[in-house]
mmCIF entry with sequence, helices, sheets and N, C-alpha, C, O atoms, coordinates in Angstrom:
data_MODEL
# 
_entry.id   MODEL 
# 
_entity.id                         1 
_entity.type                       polymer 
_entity.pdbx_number_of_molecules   1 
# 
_entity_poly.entity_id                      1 
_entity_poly.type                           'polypeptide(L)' 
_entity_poly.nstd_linkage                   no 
_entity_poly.nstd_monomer                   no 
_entity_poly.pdbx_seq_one_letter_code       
;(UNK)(UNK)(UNK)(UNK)(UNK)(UNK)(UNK)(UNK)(UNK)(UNK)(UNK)(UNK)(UNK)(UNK)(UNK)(UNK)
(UNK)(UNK)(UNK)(UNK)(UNK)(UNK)(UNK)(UNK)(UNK)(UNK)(UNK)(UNK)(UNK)(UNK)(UNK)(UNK)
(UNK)(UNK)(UNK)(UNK)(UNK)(UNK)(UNK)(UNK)(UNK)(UNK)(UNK)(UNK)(UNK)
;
_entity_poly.pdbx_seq_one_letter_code_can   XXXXXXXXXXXXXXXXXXXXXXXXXXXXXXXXXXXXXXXXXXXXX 
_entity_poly.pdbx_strand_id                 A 
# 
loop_
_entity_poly_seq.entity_id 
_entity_poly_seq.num 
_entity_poly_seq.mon_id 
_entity_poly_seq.hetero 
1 1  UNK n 
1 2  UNK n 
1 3  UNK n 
1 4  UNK n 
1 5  UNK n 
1 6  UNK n 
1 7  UNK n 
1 8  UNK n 
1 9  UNK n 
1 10 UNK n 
1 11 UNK n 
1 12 UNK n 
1 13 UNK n 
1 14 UNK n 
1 15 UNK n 
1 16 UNK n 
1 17 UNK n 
1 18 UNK n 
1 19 UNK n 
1 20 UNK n 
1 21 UNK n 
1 22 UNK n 
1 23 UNK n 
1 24 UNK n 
1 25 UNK n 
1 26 UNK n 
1 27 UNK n 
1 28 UNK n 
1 29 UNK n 
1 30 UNK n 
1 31 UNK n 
1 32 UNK n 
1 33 UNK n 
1 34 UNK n 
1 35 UNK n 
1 36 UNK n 
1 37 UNK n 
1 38 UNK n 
1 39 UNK n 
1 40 UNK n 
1 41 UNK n 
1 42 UNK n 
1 43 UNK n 
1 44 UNK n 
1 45 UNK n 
# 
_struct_asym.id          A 
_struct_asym.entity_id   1 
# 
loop_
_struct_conf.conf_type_id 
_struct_conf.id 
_struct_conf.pdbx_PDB_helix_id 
_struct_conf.beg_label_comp_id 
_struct_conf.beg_label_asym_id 
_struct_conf.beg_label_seq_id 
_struct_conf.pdbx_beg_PDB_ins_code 
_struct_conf.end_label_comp_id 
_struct_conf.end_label_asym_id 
_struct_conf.end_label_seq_id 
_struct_conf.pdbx_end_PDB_ins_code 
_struct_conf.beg_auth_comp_id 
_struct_conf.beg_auth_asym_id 
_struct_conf.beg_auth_seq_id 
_struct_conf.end_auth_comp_id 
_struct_conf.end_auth_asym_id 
_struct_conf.end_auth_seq_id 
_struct_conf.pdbx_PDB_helix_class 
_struct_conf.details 
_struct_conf.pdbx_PDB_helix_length 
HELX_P HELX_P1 AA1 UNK A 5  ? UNK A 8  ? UNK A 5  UNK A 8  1 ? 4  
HELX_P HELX_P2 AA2 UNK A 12 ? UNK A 41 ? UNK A 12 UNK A 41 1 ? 30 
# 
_struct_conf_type.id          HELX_P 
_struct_conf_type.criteria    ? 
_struct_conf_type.reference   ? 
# 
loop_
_atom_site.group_PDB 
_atom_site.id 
_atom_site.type_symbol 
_atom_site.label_atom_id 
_atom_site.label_alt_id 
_atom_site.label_comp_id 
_atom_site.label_asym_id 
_atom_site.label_entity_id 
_atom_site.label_seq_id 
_atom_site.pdbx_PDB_ins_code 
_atom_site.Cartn_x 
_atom_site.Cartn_y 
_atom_site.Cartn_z 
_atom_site.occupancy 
_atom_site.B_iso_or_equiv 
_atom_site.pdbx_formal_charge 
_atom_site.auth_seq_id 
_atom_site.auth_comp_id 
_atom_site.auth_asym_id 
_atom_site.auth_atom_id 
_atom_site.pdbx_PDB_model_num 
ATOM 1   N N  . UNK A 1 1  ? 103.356 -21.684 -128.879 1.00 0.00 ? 1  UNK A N  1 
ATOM 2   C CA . UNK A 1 1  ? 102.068 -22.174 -128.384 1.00 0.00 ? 1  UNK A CA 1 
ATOM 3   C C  . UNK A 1 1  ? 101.876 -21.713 -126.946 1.00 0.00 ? 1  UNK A C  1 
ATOM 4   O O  . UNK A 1 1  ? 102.684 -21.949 -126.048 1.00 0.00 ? 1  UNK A O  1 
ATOM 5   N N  . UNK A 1 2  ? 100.342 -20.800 -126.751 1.00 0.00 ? 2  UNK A N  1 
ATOM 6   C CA . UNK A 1 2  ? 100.292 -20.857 -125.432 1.00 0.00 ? 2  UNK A CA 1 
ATOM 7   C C  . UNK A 1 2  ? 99.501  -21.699 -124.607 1.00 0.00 ? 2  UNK A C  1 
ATOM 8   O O  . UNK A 1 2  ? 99.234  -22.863 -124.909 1.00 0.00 ? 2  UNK A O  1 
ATOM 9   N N  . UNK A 1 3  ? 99.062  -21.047 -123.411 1.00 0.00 ? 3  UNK A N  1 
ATOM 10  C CA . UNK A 1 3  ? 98.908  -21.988 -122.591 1.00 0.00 ? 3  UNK A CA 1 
ATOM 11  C C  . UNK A 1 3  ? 97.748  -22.355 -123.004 1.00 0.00 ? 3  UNK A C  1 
ATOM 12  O O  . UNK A 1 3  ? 97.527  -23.564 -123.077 1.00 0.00 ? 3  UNK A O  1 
ATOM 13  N N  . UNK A 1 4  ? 96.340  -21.052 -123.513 1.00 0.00 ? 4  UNK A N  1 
ATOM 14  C CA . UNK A 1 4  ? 95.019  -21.533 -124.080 1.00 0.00 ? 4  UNK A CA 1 
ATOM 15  C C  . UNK A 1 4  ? 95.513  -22.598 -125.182 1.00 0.00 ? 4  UNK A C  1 
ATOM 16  O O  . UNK A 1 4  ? 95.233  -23.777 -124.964 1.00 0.00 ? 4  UNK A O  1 
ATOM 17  N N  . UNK A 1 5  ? 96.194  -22.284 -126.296 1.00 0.00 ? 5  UNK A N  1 
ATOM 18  C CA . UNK A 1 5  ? 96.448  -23.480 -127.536 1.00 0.00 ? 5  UNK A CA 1 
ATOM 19  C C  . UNK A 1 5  ? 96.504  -24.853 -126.813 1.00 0.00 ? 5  UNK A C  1 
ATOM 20  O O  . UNK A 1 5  ? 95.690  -25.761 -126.978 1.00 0.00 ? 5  UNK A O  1 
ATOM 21  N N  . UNK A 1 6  ? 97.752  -24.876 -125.857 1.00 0.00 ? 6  UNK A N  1 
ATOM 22  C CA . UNK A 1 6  ? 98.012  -26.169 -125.454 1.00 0.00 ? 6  UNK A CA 1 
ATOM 23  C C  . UNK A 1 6  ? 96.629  -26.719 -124.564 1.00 0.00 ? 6  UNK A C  1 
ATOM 24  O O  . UNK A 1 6  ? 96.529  -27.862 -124.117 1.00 0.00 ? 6  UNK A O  1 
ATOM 25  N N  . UNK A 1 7  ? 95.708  -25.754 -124.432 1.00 0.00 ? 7  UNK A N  1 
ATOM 26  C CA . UNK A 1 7  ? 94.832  -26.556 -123.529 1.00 0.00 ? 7  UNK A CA 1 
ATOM 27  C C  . UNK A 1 7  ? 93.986  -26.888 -124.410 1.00 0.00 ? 7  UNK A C  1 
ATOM 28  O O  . UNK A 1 7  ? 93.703  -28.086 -124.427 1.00 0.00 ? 7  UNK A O  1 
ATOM 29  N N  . UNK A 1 8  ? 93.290  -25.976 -125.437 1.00 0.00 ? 8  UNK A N  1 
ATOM 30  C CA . UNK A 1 8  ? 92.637  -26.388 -126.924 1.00 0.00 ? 8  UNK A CA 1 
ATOM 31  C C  . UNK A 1 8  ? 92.782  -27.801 -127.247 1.00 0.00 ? 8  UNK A C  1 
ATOM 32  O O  . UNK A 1 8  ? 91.948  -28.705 -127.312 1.00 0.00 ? 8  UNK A O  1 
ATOM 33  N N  . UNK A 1 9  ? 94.337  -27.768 -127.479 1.00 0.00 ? 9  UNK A N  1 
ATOM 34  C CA . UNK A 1 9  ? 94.564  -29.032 -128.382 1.00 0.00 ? 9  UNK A CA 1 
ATOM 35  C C  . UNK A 1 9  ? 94.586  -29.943 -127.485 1.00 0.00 ? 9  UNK A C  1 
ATOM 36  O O  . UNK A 1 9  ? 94.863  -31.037 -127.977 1.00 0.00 ? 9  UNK A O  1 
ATOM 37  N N  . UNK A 1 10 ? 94.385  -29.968 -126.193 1.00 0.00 ? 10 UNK A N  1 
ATOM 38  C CA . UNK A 1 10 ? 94.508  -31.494 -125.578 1.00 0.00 ? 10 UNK A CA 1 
ATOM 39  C C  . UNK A 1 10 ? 93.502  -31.744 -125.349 1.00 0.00 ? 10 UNK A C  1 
ATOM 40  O O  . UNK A 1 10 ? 92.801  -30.753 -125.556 1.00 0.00 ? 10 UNK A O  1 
ATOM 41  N N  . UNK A 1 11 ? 92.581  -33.087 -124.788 1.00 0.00 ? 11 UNK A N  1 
ATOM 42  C CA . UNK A 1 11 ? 91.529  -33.590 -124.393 1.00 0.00 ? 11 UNK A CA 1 
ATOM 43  C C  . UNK A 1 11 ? 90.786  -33.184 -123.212 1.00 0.00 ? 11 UNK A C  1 
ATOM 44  O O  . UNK A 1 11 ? 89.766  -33.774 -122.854 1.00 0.00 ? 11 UNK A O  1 
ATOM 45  N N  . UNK A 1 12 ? 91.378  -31.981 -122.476 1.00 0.00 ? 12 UNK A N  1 
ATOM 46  C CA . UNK A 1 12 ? 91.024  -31.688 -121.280 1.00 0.00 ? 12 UNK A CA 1 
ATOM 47  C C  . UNK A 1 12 ? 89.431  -30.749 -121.542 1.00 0.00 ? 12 UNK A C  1 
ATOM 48  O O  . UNK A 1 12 ? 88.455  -30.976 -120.828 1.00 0.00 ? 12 UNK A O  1 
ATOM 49  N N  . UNK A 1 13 ? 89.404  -29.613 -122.766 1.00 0.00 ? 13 UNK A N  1 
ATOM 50  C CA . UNK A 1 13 ? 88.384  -29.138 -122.837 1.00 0.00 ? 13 UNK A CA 1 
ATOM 51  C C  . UNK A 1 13 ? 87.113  -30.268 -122.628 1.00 0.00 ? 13 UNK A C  1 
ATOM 52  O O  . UNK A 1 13 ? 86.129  -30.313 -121.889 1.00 0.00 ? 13 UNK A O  1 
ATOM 53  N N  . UNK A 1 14 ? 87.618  -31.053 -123.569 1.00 0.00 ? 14 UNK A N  1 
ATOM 54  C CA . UNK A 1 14 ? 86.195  -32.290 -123.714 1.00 0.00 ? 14 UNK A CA 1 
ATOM 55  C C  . UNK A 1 14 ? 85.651  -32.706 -122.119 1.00 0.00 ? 14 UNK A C  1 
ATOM 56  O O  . UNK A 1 14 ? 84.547  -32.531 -121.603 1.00 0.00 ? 14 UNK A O  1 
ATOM 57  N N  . UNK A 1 15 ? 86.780  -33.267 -121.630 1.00 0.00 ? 15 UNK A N  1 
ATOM 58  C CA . UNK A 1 15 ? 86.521  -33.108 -120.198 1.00 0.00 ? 15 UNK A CA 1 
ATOM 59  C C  . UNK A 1 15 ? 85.804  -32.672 -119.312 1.00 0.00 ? 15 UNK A C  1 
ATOM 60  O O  . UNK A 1 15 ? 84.879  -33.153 -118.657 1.00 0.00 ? 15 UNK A O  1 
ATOM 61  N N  . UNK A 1 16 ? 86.508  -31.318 -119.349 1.00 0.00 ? 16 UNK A N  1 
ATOM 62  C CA . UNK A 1 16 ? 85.793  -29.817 -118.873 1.00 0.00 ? 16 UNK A CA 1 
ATOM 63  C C  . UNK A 1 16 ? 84.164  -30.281 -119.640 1.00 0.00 ? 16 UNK A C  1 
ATOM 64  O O  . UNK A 1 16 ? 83.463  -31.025 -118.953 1.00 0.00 ? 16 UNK A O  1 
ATOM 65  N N  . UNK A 1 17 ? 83.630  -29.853 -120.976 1.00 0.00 ? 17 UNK A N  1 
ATOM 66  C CA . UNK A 1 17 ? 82.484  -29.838 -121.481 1.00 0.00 ? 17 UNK A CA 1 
ATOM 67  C C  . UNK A 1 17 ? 81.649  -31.187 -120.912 1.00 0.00 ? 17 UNK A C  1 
ATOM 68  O O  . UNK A 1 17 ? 80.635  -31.125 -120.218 1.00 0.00 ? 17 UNK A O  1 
ATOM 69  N N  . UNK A 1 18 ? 82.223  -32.254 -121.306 1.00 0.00 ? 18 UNK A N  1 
ATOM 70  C CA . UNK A 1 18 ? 81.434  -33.336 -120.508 1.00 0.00 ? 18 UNK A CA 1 
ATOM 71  C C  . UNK A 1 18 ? 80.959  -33.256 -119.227 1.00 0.00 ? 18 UNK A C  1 
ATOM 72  O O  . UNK A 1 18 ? 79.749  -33.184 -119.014 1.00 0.00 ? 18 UNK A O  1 
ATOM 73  N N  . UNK A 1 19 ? 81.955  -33.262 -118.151 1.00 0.00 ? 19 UNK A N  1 
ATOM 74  C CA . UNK A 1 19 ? 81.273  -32.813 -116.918 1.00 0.00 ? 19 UNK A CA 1 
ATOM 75  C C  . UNK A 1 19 ? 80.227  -32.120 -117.118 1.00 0.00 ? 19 UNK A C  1 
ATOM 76  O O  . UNK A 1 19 ? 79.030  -32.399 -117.177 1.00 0.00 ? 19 UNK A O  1 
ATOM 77  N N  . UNK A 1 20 ? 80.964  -30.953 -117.242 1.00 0.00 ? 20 UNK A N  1 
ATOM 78  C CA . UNK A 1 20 ? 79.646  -29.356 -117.466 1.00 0.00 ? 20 UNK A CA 1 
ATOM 79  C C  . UNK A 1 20 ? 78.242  -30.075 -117.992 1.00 0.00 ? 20 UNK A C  1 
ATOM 80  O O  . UNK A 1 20 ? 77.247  -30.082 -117.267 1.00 0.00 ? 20 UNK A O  1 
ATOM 81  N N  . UNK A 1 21 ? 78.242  -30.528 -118.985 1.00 0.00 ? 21 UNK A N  1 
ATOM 82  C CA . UNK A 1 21 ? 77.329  -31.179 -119.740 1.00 0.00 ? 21 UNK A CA 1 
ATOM 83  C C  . UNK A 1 21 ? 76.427  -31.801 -118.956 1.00 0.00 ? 21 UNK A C  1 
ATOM 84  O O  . UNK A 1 21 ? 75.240  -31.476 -118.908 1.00 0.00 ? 21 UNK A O  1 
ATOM 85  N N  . UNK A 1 22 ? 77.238  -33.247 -117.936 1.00 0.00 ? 22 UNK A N  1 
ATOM 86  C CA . UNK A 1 22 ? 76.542  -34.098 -117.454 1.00 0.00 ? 22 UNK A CA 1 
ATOM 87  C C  . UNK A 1 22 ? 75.839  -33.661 -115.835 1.00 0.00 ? 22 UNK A C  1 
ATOM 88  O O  . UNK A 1 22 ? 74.977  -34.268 -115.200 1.00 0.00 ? 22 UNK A O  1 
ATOM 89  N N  . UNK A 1 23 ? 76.571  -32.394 -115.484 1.00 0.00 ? 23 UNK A N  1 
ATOM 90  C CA . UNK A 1 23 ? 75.792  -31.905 -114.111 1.00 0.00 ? 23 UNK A CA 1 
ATOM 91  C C  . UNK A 1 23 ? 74.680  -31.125 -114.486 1.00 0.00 ? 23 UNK A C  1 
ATOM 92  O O  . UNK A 1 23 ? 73.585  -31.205 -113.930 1.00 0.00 ? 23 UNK A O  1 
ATOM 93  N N  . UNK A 1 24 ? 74.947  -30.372 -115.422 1.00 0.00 ? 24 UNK A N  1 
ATOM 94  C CA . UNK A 1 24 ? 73.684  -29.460 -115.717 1.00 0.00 ? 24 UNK A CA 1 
ATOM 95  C C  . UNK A 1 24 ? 72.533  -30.565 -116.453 1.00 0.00 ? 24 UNK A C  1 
ATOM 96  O O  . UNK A 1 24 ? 71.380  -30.150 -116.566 1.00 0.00 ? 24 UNK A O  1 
ATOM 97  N N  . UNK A 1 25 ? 72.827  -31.811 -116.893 1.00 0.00 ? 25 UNK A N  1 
ATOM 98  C CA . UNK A 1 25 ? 71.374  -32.701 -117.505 1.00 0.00 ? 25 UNK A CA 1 
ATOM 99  C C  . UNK A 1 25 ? 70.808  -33.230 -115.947 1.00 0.00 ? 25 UNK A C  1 
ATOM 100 O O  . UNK A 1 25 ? 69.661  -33.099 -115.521 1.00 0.00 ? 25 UNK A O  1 
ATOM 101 N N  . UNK A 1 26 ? 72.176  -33.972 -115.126 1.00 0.00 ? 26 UNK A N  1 
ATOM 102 C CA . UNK A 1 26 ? 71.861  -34.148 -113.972 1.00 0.00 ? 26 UNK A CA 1 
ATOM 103 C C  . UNK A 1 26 ? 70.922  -33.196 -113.278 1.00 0.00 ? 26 UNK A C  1 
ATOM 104 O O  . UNK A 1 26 ? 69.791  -33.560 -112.954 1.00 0.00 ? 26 UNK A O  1 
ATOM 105 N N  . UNK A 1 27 ? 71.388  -31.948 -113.039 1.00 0.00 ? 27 UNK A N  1 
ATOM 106 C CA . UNK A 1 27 ? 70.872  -31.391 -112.412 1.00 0.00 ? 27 UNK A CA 1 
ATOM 107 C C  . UNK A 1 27 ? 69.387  -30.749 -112.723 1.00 0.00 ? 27 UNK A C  1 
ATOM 108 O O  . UNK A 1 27 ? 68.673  -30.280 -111.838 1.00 0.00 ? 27 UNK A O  1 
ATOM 109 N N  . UNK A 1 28 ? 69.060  -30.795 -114.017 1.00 0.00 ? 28 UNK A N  1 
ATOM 110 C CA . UNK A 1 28 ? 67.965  -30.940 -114.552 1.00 0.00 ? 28 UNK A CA 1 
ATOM 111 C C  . UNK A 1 28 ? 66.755  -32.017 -114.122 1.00 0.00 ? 28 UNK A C  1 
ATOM 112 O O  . UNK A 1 28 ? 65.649  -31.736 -113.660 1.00 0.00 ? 28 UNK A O  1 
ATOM 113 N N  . UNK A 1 29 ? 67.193  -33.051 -114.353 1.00 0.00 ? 29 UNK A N  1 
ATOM 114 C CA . UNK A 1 29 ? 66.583  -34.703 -114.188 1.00 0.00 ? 29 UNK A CA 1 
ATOM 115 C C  . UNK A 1 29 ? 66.349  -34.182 -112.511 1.00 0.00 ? 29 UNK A C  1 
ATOM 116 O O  . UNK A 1 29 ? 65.259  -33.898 -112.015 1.00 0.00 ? 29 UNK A O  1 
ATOM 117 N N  . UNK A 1 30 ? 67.322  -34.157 -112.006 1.00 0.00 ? 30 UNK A N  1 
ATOM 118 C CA . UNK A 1 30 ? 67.094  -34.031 -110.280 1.00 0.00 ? 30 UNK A CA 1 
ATOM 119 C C  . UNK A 1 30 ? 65.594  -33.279 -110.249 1.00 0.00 ? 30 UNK A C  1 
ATOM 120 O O  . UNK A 1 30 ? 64.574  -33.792 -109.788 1.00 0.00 ? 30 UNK A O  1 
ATOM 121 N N  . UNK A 1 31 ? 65.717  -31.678 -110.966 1.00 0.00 ? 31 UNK A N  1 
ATOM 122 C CA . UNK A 1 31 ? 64.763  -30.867 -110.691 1.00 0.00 ? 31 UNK A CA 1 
ATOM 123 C C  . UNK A 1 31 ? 63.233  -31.592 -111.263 1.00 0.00 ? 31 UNK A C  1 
ATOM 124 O O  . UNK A 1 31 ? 62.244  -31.740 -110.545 1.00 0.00 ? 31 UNK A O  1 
ATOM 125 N N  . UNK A 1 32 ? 63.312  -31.924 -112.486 1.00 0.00 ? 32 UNK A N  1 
ATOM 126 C CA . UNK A 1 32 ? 61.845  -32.540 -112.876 1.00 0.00 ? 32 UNK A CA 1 
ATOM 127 C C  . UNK A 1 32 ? 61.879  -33.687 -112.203 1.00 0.00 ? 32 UNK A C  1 
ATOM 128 O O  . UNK A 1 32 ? 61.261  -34.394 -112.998 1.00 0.00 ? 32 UNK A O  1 
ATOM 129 N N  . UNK A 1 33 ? 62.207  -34.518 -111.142 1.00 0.00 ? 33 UNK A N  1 
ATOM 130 C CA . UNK A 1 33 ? 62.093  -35.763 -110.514 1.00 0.00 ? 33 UNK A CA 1 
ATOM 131 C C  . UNK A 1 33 ? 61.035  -35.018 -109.556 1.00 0.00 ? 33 UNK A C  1 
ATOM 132 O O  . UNK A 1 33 ? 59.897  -35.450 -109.373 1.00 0.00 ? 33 UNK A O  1 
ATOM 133 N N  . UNK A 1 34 ? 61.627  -33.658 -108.872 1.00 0.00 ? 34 UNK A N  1 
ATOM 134 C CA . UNK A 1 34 ? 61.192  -33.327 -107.676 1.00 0.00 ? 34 UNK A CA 1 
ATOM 135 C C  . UNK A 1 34 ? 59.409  -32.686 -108.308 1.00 0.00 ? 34 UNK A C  1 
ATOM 136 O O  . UNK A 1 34 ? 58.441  -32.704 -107.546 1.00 0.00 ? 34 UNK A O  1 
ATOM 137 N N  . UNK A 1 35 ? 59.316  -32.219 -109.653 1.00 0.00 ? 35 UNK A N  1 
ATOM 138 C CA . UNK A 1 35 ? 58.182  -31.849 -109.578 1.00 0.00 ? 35 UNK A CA 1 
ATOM 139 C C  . UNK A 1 35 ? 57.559  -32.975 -109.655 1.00 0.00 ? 35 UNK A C  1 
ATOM 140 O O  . UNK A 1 35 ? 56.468  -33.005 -109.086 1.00 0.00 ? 35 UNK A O  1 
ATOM 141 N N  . UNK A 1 36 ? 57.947  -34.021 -110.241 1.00 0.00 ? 36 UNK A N  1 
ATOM 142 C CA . UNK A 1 36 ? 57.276  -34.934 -110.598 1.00 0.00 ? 36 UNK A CA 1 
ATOM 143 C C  . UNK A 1 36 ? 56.572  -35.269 -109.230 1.00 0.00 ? 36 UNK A C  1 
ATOM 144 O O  . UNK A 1 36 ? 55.348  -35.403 -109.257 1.00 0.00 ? 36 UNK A O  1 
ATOM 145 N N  . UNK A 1 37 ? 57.314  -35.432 -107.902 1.00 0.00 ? 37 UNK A N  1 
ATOM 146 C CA . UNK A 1 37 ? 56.773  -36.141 -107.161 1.00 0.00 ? 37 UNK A CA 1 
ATOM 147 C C  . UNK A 1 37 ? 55.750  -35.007 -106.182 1.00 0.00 ? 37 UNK A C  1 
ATOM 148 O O  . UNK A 1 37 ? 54.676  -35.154 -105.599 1.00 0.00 ? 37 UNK A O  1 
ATOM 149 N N  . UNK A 1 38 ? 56.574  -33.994 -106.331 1.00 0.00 ? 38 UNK A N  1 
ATOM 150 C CA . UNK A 1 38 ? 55.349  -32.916 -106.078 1.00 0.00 ? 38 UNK A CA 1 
ATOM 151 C C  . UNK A 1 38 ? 54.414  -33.046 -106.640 1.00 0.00 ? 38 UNK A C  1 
ATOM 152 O O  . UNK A 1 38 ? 53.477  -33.331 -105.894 1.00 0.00 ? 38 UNK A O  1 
ATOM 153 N N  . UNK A 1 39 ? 54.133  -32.971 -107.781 1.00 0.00 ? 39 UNK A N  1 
ATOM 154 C CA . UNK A 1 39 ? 52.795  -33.068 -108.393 1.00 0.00 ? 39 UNK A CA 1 
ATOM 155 C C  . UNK A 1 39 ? 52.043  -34.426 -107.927 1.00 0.00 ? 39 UNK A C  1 
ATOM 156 O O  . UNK A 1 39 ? 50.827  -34.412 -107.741 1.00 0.00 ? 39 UNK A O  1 
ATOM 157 N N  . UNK A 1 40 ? 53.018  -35.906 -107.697 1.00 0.00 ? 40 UNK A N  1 
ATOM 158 C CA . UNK A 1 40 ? 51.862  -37.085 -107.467 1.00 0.00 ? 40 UNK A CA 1 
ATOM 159 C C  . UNK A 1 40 ? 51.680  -36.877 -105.971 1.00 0.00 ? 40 UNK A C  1 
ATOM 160 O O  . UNK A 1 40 ? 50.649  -37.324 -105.469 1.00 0.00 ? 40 UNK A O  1 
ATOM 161 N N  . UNK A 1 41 ? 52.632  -36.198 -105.142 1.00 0.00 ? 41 UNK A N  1 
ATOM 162 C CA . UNK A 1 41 ? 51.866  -36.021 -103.633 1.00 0.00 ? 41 UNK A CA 1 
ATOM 163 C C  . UNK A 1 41 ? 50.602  -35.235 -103.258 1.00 0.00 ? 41 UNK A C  1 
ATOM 164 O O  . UNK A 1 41 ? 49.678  -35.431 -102.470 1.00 0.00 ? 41 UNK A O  1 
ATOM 165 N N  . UNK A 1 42 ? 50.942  -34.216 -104.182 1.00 0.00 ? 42 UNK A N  1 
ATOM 166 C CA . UNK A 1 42 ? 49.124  -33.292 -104.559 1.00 0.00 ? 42 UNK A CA 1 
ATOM 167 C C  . UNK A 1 42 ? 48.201  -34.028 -105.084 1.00 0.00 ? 42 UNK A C  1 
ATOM 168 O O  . UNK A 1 42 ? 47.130  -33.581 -105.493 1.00 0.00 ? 42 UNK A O  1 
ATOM 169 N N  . UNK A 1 43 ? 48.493  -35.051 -105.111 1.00 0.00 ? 43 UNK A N  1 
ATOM 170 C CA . UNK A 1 43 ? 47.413  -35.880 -106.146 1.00 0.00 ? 43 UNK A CA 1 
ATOM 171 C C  . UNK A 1 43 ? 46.947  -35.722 -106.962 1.00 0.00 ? 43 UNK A C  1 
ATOM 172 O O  . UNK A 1 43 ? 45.719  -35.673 -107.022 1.00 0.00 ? 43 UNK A O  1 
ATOM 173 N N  . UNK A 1 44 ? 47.777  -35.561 -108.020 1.00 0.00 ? 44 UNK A N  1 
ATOM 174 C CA . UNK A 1 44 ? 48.031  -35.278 -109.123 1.00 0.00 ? 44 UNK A CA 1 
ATOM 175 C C  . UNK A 1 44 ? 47.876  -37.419 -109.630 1.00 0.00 ? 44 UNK A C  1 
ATOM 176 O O  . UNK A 1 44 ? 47.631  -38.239 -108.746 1.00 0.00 ? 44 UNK A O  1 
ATOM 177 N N  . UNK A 1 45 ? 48.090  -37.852 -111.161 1.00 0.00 ? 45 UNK A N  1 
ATOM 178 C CA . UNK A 1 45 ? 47.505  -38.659 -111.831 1.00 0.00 ? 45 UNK A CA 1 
ATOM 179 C C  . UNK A 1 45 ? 48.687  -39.925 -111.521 1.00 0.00 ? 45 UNK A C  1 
ATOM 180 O O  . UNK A 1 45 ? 48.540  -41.042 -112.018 1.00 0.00 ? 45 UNK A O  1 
# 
């Protein structure tokens, strides 16, 4: 077994993917927050 297998089979990928997962939705949400409020400072609805 190498070192990729042993990292496969342990819980660390999930890890890895979760984070990854939760900064890039984060970092999403961040970005449409900011249009959002761009758009109601233009006076927008």
């Amino acid at each position: 077994m190498n070192g990729w297998e042993a990292f496969a089979a342990s819980p660390g990928w999930f890890v890895v993917w979760t984070v990854g997962t939760g900064f890039a939705v984060a970092l999403a949400l961040r970005g449409l927050a900011a249009l959002v409020v761009a758009f109601r400072t233009r006076g927008g609805t």
